[in-house]
C-alpha positions in Angstrom: 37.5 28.9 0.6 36.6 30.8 3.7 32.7 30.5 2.1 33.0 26.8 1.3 33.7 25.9 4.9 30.9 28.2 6.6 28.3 26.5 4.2 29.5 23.3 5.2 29.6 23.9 9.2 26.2 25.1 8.6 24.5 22.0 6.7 26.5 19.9 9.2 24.7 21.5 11.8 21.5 21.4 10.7 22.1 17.7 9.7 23.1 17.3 13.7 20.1 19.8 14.9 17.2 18.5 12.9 18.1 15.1 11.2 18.1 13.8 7.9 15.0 11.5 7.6 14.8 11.8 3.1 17.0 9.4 1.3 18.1 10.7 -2.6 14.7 9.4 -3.7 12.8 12.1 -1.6 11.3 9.1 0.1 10.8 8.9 4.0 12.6 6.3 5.9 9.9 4.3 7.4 8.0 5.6 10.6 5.5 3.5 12.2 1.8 4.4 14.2 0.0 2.6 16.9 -3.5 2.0 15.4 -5.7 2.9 18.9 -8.3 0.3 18.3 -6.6 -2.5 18.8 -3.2 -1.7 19.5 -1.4 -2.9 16.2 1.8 -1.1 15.5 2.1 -0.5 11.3 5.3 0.9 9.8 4.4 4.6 7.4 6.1 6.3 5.2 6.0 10.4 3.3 6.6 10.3 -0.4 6.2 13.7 -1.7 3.3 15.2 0.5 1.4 11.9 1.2 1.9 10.0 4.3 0.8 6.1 3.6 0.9 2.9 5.6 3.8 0.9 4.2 2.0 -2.4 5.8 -1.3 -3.7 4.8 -4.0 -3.3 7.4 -4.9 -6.1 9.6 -7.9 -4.4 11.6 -11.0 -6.4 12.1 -14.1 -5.4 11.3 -17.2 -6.4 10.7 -17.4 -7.6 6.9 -13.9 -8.7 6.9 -15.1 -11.8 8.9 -16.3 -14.4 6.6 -18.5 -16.3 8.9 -18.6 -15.3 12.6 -20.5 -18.8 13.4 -17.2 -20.8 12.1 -14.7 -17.9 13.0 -13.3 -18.3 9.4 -11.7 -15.2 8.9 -10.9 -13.1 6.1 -6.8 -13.7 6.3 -5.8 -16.2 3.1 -6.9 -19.3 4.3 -8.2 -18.0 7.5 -4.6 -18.5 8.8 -4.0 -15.4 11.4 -0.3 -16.3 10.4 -0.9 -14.6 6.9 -2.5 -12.0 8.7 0.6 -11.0 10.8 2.5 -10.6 7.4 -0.4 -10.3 4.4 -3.3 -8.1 6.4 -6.7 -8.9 6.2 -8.5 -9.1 2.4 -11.8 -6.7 2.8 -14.8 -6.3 0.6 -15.0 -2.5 -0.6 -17.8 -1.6 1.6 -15.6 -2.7 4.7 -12.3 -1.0 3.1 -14.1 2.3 3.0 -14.5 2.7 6.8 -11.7 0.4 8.1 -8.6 2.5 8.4 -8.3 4.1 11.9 -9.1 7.8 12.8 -7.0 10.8 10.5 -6.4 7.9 8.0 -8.3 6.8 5.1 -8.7 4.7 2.1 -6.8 6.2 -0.9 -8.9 7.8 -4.0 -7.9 7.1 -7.4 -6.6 11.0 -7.5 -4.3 10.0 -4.6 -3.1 6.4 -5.7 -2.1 8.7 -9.2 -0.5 11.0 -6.8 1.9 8.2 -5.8 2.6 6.6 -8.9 3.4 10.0 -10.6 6.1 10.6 -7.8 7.5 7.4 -8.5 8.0 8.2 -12.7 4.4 7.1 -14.1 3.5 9.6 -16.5 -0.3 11.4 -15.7 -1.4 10.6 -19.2 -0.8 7.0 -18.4 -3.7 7.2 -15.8 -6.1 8.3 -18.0 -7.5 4.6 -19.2 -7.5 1.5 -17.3 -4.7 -1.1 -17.8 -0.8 -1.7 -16.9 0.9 1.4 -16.4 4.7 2.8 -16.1 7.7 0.9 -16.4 9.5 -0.3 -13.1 7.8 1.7 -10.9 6.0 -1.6 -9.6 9.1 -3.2 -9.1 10.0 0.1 -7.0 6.8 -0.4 -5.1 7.0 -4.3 -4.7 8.8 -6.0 -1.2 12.3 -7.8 -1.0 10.3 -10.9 0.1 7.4 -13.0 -0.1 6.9 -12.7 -4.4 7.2 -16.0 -5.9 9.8 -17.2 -8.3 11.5 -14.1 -9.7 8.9 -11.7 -8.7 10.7 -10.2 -5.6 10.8 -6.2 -5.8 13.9 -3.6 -4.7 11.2 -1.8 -2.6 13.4 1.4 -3.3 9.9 3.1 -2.8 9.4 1.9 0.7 5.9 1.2 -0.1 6.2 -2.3 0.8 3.7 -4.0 -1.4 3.1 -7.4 -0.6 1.7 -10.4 -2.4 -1.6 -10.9 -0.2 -3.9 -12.7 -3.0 -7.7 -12.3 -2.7 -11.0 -13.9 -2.0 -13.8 -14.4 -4.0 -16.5 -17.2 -5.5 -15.5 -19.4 -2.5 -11.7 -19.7 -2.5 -8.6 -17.5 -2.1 -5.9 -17.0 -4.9 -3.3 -15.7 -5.8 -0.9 -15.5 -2.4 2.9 -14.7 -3.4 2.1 -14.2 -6.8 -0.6 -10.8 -6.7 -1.4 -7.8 -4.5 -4.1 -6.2 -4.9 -5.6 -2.7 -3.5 -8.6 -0.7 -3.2 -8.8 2.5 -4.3 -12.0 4.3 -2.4 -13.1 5.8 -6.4 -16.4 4.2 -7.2 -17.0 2.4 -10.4 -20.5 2.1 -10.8 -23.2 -0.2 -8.1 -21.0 -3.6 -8.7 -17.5 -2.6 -9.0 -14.9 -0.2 -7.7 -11.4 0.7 -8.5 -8.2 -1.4 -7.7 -4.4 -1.2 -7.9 -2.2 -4.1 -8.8 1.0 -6.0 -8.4 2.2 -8.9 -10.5 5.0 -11.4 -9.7 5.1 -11.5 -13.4 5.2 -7.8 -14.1 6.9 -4.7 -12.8 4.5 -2.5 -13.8 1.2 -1.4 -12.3 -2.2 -2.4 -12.9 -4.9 0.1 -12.9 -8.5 -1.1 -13.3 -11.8 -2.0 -11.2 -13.3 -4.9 -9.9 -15.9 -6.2 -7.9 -17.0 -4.9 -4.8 -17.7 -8.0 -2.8 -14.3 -9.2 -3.2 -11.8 -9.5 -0.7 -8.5 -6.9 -1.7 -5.7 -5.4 0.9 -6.0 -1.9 2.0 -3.3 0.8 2.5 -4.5 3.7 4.3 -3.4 7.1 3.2 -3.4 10.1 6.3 -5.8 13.0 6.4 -4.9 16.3 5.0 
């Protein structure tokens, strides 16, 4: 008995001296960072070993701008309303370089990374197509998803509805996020991860490059 009680004075106090930041799904509680370039403040979490925004990105730069002449930005519908809660939709080539310093854009290695810890299982990655079983539901937001399509966000990851432009319009907002993965496809088309109101699964696939997608940014190693 004597034993029982030592070991429990001692996690108490290291509950007390250090904190207890993991909840039972060895997910962070959110933490946030200041992004130095422009002063937005974006909520992160740590599942497993990675570190990821849990917030799309809403950094400007210069090929997420649409036309600079009729300031129609890249936010759906050039509203800077959607961009407060959605992010900005970039075309690859701006995703690669727009996360801020000791942050990047996520490879296909480390987007499998993530959807392993959350129960996908590795042989799933191997081809293209909808992968898992809830663990998009895990990953999707309380909010925002059309209809039915609302996730339990038991993940913390956050993943929002943000839509996408592309051949002159934007689609999709409420009903479909979608994500760049920096993993290269071939000279039109790079890889992508997806969330469907309709789905709780995750899409794995590639699309093209001149698209406008969200981005997540993953910290440096």
């Amino acid at each position: 008995m004597k034993k029982f009680y030592l070991i429990l004075l001692c996690a108490t106090f290291i509950s007390i001296q250090f904190g207890c930041k993991k909840n039972d799904d060895n997910t962070n509680i959110p933490d946030t960072i200041t992004d130095s370039r422009d002063g937005q403040v974006y909520a992160t979490l740590t599942i497993g070993d990675q570190t990821w925004f849990s917030q799309n990105l809403n950094y400007e730069t210069s090929n997420s701008v649409r036309n600079y002449d009729t300031e129609e930005w890249w936010w759906y519908n050039n509203d800077p309303n959607n961009g407060k809660i959605y992010g900005r939709l970039y075309t690859w080539n701006a995703a690669l370089t727009s996360c801020p310093d000791g942050w990047h854009l996520p490879s296909n290695n480390e987007w499998a990374t993530l959807l392993i810890s959350l129960g996908v299982s590795q042989s799933e990655l191997i081809e293209e197509g909808w992968v898992g079983t809830d663990e998009g539901k895990k990953m999707k937001s309380t909010s925002h998803w059309i209809g039915e399509g609302n996730g339990t966000n038991t993940s913390n990851f956050n993943g929002l509805p943000g839509g996408t432009f592309g051949n002159g319009e934007f689609l999709g907002l409420g009903e479909s996020g979608f994500w760049w993965s920096s993993s290269n496809y071939n000279a039109e088309y790079a890889y992508e991860y997806d969330l469907s109101q309709f789905d709780d699964r995750v899409y794995f696939g590639h699309f093209t490059k001149t698209f406008g997608r969200s981005v997540r940014c993953i910290k440096d190693k």
